[in-house]
N, C-alpha and C positions, 0 to 999 in steps of 0.2 A: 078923408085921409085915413091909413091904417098905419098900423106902427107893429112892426113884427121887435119881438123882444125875446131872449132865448132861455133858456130855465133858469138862467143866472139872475136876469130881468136886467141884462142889459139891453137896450133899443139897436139893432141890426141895421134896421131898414124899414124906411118911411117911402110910402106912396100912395097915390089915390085910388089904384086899381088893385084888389085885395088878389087878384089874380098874379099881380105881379110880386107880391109879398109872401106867397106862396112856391112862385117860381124860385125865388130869391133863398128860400129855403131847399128847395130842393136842390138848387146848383151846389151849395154848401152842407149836404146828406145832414141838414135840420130834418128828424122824424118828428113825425106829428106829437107827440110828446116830449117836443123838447124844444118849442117855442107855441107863442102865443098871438093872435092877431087882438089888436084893441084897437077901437073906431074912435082916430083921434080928431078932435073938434077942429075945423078950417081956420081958425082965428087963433092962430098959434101967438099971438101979444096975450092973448086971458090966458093961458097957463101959469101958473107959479112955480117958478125952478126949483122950489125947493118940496112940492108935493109930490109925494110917492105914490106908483103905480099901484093898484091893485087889482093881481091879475087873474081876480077870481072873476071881473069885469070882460074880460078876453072872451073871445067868439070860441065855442065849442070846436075844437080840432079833430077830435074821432066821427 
């Protein structure tokens, strides 16, 4: 799964094809610098709601 999040570091858009998380950005003129992809783990009950992103962890966009 990937989780596109936008410079703000709010979560956009969640899917499992990083292709479409990119598309998903582009429809909405996100430049590559102004969102992040992070490879979120399939077992979405182990996250903690209350843990913050750190989006230094995100997939190189340039």
């Amino acid at each position: 799964m990937y989780g596109l999040y936008d410079k703000e570091g709010i979560l956009r858009f969640v899917d499992s094809d990083k292709d479409a998380c990119i598309a998903y950005a582009e429809l909405f003129e996100l430049g590559s610098t102004n969102y992040c992809l992070i490879d979120l783990p399939n077992d979405t009950k182990k996250i903690n709601s209350k843990a913050t992103i750190d989006q230094s962890l995100g997939v190189n966009n340039n």
